[in-house]
BAVEX-72911 format. One record per atom (N, C-alpha, C, O): residue number from 1; residue in one letter; x, y, z; atom name. Coordinates in Angstrom, 1 decimal, padded with zeros to 4 digits, m for minus. Last residue first. Layout:
resi,resn,c1,c2,c3,name
NUM,A,X,Y,Z,CA
...
This chain:
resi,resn,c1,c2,c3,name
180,X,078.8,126.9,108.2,N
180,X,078.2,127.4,107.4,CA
180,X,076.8,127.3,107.4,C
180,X,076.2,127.9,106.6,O
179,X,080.0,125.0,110.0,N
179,X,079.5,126.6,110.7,CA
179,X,078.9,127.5,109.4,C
179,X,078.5,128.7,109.5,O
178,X,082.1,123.3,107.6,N
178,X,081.7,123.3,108.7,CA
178,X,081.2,125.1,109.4,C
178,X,081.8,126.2,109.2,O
177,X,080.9,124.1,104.0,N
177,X,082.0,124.1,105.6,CA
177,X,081.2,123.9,106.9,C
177,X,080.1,124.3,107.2,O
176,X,079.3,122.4,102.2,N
176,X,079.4,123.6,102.8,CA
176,X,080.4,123.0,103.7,C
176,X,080.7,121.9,103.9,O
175,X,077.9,121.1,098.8,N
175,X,079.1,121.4,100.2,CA
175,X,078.5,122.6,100.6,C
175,X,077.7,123.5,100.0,O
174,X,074.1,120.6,098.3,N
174,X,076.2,121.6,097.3,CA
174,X,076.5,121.0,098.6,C
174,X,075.7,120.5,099.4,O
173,X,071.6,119.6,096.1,N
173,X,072.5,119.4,097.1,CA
173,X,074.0,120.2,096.5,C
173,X,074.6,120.4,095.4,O
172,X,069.0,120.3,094.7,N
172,X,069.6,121.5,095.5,CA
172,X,071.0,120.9,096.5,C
172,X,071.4,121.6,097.5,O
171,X,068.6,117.7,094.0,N
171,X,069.1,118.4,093.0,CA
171,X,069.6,119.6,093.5,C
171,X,070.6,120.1,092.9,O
170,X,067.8,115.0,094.8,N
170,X,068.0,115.9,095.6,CA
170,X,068.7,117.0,095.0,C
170,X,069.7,117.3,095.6,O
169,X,068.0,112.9,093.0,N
169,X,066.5,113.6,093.0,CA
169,X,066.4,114.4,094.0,C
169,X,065.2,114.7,094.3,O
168,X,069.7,111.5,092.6,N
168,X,068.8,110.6,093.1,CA
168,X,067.5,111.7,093.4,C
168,X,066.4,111.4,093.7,O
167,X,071.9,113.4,091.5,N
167,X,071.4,112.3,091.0,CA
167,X,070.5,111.5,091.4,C
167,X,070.3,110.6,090.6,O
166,X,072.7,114.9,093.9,N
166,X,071.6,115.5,093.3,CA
166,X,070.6,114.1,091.8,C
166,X,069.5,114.0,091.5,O
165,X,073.7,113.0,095.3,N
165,X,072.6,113.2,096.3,CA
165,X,071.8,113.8,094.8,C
165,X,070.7,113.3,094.4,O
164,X,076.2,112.5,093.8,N
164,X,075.4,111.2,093.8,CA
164,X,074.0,112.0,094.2,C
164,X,073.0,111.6,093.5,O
163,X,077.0,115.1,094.1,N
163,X,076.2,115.0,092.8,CA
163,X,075.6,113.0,093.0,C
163,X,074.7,112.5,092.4,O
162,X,077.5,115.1,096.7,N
162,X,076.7,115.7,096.8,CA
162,X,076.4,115.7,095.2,C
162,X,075.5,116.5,094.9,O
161,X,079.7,113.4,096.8,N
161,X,078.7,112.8,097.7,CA
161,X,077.5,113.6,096.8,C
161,X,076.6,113.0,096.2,O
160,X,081.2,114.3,095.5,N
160,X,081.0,113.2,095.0,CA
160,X,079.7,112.8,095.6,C
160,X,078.9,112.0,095.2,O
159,X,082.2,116.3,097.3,N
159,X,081.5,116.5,096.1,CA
159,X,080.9,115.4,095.4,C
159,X,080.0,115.6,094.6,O
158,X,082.9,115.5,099.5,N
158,X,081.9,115.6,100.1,CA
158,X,081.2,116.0,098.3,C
158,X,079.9,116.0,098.1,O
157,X,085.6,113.9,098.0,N
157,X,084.8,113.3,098.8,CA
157,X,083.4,113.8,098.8,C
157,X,082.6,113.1,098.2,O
156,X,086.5,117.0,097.7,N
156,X,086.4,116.2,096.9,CA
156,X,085.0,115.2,096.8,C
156,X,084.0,115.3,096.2,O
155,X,087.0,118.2,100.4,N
155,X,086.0,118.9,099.3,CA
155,X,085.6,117.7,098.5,C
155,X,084.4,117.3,098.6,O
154,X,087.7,116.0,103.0,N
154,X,088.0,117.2,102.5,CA
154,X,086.7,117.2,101.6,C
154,X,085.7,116.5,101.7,O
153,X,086.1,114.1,105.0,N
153,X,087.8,114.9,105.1,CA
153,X,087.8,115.9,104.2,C
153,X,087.8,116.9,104.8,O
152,X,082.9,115.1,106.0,N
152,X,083.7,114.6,105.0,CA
152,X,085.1,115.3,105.4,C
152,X,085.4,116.4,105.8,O
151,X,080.7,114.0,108.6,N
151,X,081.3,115.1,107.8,CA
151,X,082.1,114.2,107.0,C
151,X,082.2,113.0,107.1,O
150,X,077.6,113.8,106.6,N
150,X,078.9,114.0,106.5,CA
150,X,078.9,113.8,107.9,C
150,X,077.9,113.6,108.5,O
149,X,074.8,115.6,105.8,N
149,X,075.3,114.8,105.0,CA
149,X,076.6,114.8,105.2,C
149,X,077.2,115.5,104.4,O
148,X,071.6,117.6,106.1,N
148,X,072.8,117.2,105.4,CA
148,X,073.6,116.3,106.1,C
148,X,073.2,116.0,107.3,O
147,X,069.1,119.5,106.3,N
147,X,069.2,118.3,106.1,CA
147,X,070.6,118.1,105.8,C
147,X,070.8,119.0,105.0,O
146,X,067.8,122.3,108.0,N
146,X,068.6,122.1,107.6,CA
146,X,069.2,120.6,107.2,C
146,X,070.0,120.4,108.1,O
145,X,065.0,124.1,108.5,N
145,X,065.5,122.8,109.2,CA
145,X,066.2,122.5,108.0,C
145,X,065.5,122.3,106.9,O
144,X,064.6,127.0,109.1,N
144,X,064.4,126.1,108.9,CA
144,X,065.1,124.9,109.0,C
144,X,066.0,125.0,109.8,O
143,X,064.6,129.2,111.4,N
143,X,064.1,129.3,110.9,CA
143,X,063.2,127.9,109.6,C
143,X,062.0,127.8,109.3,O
142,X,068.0,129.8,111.5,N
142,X,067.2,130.8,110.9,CA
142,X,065.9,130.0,110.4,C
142,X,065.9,129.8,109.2,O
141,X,067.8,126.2,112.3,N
141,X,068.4,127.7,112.1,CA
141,X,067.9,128.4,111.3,C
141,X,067.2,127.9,110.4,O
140,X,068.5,122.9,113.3,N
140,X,067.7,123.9,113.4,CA
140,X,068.0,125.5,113.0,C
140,X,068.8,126.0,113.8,O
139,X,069.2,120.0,111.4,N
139,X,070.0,120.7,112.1,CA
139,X,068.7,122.5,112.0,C
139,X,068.3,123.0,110.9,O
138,X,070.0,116.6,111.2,N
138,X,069.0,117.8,110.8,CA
138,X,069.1,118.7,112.1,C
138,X,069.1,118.5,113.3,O
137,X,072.2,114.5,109.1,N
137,X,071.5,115.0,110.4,CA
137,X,070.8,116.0,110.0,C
137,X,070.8,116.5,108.9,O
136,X,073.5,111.2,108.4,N
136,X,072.5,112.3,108.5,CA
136,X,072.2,113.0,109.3,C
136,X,071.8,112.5,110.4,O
135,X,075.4,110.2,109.9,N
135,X,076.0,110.7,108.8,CA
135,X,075.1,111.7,108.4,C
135,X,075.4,112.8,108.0,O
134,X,074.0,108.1,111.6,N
134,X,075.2,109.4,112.6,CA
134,X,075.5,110.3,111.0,C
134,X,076.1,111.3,111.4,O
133,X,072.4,106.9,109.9,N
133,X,071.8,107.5,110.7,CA
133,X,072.5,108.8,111.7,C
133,X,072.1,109.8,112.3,O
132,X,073.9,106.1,107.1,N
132,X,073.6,105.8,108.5,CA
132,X,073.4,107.0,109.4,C
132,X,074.2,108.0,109.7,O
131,X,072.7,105.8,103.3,N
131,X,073.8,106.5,105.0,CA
131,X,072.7,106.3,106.0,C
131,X,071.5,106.3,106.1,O
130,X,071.2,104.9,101.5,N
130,X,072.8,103.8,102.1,CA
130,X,073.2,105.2,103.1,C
130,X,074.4,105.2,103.6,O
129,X,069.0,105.7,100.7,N
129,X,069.9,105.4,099.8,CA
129,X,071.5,105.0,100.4,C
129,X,072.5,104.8,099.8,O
128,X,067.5,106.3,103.1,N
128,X,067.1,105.2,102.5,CA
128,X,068.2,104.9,101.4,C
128,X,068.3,103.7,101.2,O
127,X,068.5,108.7,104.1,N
127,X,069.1,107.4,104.9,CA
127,X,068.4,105.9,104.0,C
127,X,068.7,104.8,104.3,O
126,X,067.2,110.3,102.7,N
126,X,068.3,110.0,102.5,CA
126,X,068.9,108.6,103.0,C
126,X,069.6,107.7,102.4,O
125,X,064.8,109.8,103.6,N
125,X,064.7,109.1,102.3,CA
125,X,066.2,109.3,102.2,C
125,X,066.7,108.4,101.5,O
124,X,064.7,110.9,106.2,N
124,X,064.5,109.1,105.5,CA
124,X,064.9,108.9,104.6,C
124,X,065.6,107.8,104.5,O
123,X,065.4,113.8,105.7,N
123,X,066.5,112.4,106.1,CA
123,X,066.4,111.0,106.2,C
123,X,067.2,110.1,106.2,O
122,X,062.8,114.0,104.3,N
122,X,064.2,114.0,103.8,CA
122,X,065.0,113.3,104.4,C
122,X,065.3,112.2,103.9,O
121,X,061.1,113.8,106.8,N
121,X,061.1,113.0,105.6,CA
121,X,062.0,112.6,104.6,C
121,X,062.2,111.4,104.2,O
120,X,062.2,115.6,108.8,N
120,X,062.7,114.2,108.7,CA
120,X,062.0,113.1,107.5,C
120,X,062.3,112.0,107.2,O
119,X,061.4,117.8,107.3,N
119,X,062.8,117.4,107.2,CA
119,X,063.2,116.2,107.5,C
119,X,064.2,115.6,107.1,O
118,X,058.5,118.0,107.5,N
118,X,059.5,118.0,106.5,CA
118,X,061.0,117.2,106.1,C
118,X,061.5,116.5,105.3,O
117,X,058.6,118.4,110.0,N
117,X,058.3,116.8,109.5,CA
117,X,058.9,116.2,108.4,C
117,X,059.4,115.1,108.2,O
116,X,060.0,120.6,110.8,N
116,X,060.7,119.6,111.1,CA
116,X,059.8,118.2,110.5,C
116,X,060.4,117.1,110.6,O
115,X,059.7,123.0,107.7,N
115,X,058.6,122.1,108.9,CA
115,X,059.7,121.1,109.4,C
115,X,060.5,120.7,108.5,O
114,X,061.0,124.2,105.7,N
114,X,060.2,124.7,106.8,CA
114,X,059.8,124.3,107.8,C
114,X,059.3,125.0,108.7,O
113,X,064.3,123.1,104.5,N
113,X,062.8,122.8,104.7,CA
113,X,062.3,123.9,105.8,C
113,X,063.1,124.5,106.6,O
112,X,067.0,122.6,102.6,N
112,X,066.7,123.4,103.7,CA
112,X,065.2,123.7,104.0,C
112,X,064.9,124.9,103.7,O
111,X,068.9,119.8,102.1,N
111,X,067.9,120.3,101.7,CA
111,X,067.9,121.4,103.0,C
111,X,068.5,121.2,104.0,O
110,X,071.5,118.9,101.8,N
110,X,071.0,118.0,100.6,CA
110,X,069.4,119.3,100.7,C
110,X,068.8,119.6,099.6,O
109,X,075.1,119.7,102.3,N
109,X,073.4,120.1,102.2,CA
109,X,072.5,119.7,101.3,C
109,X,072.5,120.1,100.1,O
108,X,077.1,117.5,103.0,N
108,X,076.7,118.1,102.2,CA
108,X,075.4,118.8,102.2,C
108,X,074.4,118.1,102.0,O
107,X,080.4,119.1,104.6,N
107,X,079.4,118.4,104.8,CA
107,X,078.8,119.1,103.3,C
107,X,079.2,120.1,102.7,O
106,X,083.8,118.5,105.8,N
106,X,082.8,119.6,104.7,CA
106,X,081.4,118.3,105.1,C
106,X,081.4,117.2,105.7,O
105,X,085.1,119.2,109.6,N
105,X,084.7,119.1,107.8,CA
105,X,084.0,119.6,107.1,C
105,X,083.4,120.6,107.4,O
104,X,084.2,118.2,112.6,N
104,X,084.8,118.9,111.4,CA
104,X,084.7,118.5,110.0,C
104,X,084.2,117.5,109.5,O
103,X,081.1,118.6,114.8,N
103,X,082.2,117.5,113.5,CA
103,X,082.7,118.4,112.7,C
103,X,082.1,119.3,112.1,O
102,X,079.5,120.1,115.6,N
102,X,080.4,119.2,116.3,CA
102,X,081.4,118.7,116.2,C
102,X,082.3,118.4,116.9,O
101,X,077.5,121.0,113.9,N
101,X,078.8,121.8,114.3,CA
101,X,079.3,121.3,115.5,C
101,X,079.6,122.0,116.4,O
100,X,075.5,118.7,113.6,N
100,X,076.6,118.7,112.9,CA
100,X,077.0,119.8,113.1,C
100,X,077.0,120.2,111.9,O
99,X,074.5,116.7,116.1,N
99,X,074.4,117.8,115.8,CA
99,X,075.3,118.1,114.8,C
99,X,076.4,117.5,115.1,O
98,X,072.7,113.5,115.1,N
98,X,073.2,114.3,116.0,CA
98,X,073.5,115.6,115.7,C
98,X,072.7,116.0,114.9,O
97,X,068.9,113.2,115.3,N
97,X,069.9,113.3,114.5,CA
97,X,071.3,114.0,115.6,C
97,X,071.1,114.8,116.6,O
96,X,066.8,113.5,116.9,N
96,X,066.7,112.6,116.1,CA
96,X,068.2,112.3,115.0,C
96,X,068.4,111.4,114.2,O
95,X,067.0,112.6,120.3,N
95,X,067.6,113.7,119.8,CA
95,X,067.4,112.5,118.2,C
95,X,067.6,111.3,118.2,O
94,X,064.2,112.9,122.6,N
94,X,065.1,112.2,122.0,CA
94,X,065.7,112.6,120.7,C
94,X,064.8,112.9,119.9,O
93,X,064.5,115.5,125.8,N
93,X,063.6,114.5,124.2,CA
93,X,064.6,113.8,123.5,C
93,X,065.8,114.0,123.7,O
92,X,064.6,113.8,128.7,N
92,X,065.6,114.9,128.1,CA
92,X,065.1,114.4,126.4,C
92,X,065.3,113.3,125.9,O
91,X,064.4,114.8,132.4,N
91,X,064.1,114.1,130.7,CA
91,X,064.4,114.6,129.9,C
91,X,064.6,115.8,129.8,O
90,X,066.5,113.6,135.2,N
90,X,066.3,114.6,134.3,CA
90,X,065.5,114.5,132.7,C
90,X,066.2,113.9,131.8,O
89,X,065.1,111.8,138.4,N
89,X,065.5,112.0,136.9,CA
89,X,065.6,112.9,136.1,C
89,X,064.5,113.5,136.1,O
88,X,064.7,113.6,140.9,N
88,X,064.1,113.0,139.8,CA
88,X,065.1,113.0,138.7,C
88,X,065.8,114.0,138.2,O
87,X,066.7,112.7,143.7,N
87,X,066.5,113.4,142.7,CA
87,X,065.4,112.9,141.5,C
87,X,065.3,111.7,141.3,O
86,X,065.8,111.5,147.0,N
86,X,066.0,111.4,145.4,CA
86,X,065.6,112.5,144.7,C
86,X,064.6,113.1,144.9,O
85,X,066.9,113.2,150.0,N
85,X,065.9,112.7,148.8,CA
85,X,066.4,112.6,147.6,C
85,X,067.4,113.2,147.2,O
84,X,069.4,112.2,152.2,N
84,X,069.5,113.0,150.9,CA
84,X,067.7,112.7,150.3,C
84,X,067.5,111.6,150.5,O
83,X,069.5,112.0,155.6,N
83,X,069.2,111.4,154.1,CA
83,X,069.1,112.4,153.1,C
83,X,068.6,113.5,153.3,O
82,X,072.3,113.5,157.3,N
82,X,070.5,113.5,157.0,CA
82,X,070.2,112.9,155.6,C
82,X,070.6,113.5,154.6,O
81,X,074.4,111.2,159.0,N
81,X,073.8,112.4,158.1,CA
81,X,073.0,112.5,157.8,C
81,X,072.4,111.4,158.0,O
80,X,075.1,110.7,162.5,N
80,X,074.3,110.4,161.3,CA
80,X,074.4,111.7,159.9,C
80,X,074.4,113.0,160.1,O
79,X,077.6,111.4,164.4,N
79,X,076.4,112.3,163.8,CA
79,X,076.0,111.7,162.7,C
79,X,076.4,112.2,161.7,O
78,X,080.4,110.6,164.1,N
78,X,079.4,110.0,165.5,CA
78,X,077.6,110.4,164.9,C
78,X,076.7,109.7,165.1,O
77,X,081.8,111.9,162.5,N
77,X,081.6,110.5,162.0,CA
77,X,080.3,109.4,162.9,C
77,X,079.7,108.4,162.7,O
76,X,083.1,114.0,163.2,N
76,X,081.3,114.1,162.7,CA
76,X,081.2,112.7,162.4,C
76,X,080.0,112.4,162.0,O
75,X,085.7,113.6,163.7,N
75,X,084.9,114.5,164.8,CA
75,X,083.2,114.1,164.4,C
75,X,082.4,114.0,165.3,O
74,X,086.6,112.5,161.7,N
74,X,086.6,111.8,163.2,CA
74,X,085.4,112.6,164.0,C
74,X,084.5,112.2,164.8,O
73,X,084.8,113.3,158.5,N
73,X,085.9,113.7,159.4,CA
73,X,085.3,112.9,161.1,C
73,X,084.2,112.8,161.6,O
72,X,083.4,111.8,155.7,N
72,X,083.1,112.1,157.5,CA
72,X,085.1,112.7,158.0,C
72,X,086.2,112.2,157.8,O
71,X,083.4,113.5,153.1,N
71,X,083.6,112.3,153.5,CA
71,X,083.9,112.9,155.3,C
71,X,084.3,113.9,155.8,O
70,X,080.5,115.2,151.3,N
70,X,082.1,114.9,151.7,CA
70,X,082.2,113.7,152.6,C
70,X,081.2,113.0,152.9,O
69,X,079.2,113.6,148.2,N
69,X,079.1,114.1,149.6,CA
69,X,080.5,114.2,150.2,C
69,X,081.5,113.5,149.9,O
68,X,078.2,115.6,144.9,N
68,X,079.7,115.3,146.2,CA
68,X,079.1,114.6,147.4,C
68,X,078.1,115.3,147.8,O
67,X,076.1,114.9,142.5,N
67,X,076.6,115.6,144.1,CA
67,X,077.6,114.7,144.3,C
67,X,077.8,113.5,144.0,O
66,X,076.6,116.7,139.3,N
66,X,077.2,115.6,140.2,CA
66,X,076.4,116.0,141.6,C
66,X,076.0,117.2,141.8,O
65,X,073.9,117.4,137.3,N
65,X,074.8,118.1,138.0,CA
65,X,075.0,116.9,139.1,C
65,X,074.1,116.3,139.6,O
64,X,072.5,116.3,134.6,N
64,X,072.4,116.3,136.4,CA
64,X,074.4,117.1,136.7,C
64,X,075.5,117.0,136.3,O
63,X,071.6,118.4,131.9,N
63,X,072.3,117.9,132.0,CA
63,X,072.3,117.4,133.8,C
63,X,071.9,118.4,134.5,O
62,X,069.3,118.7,129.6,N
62,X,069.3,119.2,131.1,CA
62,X,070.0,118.3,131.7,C
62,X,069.4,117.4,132.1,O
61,X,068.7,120.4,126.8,N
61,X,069.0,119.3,127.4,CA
61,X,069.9,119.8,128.5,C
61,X,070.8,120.7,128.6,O
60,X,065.8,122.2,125.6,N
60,X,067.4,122.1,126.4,CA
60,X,067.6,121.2,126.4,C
60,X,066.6,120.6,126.0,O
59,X,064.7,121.2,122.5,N
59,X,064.2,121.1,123.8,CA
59,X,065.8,121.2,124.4,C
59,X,066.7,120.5,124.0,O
58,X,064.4,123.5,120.0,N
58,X,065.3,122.4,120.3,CA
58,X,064.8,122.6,121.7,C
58,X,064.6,123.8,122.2,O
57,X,061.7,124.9,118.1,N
57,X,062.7,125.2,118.9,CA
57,X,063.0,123.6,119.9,C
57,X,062.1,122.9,120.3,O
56,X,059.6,125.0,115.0,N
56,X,060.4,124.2,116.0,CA
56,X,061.0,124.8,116.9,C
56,X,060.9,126.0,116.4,O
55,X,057.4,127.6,115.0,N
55,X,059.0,127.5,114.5,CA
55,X,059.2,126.4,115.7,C
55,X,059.1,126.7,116.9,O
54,X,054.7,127.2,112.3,N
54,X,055.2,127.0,113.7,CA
54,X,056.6,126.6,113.3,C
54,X,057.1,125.9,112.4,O
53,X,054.0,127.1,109.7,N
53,X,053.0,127.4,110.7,CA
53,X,053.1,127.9,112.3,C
53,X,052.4,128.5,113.0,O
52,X,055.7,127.9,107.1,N
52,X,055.5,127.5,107.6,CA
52,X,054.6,128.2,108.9,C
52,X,054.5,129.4,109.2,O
51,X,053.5,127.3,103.8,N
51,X,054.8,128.6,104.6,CA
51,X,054.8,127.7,105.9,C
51,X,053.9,126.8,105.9,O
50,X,054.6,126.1,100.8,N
50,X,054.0,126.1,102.1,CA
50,X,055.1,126.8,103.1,C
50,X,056.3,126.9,103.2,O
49,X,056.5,126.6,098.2,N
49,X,054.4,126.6,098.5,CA
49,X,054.1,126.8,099.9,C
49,X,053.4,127.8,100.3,O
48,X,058.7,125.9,098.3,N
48,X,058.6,127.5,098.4,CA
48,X,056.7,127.4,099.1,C
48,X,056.0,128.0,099.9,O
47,X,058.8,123.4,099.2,N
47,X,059.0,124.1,099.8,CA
47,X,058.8,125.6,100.1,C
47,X,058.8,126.3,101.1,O
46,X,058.1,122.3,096.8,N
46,X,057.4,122.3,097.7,CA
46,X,057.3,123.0,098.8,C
46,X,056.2,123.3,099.4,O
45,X,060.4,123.1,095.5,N
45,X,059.5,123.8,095.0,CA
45,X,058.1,123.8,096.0,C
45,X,057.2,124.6,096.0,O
44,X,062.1,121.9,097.0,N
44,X,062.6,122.9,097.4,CA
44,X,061.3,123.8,096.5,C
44,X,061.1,125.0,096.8,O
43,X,062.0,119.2,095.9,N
43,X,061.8,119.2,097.3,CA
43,X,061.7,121.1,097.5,C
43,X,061.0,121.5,098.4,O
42,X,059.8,118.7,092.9,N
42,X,061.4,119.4,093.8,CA
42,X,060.8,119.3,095.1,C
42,X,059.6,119.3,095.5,O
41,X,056.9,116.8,091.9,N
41,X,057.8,118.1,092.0,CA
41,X,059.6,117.7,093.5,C
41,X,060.1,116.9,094.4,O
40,X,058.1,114.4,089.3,N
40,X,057.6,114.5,090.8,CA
40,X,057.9,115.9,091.0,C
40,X,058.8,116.4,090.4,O
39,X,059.3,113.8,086.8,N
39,X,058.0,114.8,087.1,CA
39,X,057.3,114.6,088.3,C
39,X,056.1,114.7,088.4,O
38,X,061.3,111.6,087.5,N
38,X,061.1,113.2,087.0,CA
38,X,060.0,114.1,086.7,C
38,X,060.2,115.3,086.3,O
37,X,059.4,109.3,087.3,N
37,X,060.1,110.0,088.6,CA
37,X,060.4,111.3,088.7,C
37,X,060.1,112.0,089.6,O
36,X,058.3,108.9,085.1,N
36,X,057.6,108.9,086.2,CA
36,X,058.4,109.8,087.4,C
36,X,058.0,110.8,088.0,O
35,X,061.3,108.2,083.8,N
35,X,060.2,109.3,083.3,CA
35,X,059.1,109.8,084.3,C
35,X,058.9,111.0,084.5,O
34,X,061.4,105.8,084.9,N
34,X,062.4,107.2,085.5,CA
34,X,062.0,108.4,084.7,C
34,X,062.6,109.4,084.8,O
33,X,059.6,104.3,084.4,N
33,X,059.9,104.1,085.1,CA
33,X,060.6,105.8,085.5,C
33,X,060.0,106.6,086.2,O
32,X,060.3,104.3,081.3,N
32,X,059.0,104.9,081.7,CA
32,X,058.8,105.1,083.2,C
32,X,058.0,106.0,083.6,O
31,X,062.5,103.3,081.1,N
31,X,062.5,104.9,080.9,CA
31,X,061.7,105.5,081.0,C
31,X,061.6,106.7,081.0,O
30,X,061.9,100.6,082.3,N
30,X,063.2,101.5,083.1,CA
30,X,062.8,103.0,082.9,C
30,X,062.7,103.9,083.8,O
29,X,060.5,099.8,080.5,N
29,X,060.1,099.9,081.4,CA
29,X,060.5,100.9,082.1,C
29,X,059.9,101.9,082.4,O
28,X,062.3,099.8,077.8,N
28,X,061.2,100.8,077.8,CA
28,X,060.4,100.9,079.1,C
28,X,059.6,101.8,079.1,O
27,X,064.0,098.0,078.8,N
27,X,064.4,099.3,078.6,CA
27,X,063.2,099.9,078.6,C
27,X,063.1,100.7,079.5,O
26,X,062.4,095.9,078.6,N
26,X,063.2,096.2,080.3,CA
26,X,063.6,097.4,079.6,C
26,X,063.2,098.2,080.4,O
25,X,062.0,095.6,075.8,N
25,X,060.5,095.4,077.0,CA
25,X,061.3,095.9,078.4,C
25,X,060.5,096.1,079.3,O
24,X,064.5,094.7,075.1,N
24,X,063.7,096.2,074.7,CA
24,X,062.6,096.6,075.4,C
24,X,062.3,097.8,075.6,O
23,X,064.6,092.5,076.2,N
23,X,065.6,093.5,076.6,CA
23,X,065.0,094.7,076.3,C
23,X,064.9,095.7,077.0,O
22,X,062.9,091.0,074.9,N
22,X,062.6,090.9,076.3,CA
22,X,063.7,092.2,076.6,C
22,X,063.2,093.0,077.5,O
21,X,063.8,091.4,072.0,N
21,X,062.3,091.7,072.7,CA
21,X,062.5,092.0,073.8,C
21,X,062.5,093.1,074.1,O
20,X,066.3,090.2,072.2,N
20,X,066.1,091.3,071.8,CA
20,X,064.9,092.1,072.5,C
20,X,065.0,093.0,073.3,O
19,X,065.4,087.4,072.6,N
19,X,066.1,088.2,073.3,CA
19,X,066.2,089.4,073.1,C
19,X,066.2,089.9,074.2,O
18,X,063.7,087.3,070.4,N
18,X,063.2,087.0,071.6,CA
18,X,064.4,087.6,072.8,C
18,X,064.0,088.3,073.8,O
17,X,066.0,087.2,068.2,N
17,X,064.9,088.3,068.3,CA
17,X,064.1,088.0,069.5,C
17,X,063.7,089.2,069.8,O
16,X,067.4,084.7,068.8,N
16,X,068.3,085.9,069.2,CA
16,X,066.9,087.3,069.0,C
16,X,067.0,088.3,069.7,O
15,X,065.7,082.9,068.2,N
15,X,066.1,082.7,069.7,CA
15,X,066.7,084.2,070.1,C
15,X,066.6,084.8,071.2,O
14,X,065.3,083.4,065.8,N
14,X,064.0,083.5,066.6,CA
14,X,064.7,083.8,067.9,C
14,X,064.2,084.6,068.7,O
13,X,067.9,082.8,064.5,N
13,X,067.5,084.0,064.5,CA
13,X,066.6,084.4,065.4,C
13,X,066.7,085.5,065.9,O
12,X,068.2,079.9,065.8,N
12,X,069.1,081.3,066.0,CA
12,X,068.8,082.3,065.9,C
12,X,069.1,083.1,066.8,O
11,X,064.7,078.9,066.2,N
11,X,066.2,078.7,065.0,CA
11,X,066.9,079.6,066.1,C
11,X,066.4,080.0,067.1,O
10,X,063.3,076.6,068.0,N
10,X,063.1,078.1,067.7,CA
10,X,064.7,077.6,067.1,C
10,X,065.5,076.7,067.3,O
9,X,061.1,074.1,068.1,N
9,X,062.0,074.4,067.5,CA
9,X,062.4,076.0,067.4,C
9,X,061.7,076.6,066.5,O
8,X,058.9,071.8,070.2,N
8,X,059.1,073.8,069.4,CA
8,X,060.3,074.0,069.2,C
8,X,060.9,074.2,070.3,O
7,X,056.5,069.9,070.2,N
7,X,057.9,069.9,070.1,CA
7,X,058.1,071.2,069.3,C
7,X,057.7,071.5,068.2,O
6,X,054.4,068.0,072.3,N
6,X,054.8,068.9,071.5,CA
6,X,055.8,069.3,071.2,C
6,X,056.6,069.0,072.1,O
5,X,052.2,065.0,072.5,N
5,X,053.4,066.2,072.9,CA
5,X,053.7,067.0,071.7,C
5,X,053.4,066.7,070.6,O
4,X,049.5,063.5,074.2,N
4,X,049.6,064.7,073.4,CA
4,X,051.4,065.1,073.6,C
4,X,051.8,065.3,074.7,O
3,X,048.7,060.5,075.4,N
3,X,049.1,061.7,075.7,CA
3,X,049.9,062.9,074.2,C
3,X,050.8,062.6,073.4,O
2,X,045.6,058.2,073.6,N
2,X,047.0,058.6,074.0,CA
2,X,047.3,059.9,074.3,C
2,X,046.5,060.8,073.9,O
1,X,043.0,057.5,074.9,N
1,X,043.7,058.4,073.9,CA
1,X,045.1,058.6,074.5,C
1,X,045.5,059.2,075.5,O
């Protein structure tokens, strides 16, 4: 038996309603898509629910203090010195973010959480939308854990930042000044 072909002719109009389709089929995905998203709850409605259990407190950091030795004078130069013992190392936790009253400028406050897990969830997901890891930070006070964003030269800048933040579903983000 001979091989079988086929031959499909689609006109202009068919060709341009098939395109049509496939675009209206990517639209209605997209809005079902970000219809989904919008009924996630708020970061900050989650936040009112759960109280928190335990207040983080920031581990010191325990800086080594130099030693000197002096240097032999002629007279003691004959006298061994007495060995020093090793110091231990100082440990010191690992700092997940750096500090932002360090940096000048405006910064943005994307969230204010109760739980440090909380909050490094937030600065994932910040840092998942394009900032680097020195730009995010999480910062401890009255209490809760402070998420934000910077620093920035001026207002402008840190505003642009902070309606891109609320655009992505951080909706409580504003400026603040530095020590605010």
């Amino acid at each position: 038996m001979p091989p079988r072909y086929f031959e499909i002719i689609i006109t202009g109009r068919q060709l341009a309603a098939l395109v049509a389709g496939v675009a209206l089929a990517i639209v209605v995905a997209f809005a079902l898509g970000a219809g989904v998203r919008l009924t996630k709850p708020r970061d900050a409605v989650a936040v009112a629910a759960v109280a928190p259990t335990a207040v983080w407190q920031p581990t010191p950091v325990l800086e080594p203090t130099p030693q000197t030795t002096p240097e032999p004078t002629p007279a003691t130069a004959a006298a061994p010195a007495p060995p020093t013992p090793p110091r231990p190392a100082a440990t010191q936790a690992p700092r997940t973010a750096p500090v932002a009253a360090a940096k000048p400028g405006r910064w943005v406050q994307v969230a204010a959480l109760g739980t440090r897990k909380q909050a490094d969830g937030a600065r994932t997901r910040v840092m998942a939308l394009g900032f680097t890891s020195k730009q995010v930070v999480v910062e401890a006070a009255e209490g809760k854990f402070r998420v934000r964003v910077g620093p920035f030269p001026d207002g402008e800048s840190a505003g642009r930042v902070a309606a891109r933040l609320r655009a992505e579903g951080f909706g409580g983000s504003f400026v603040v000044k530095q020590g605010e």
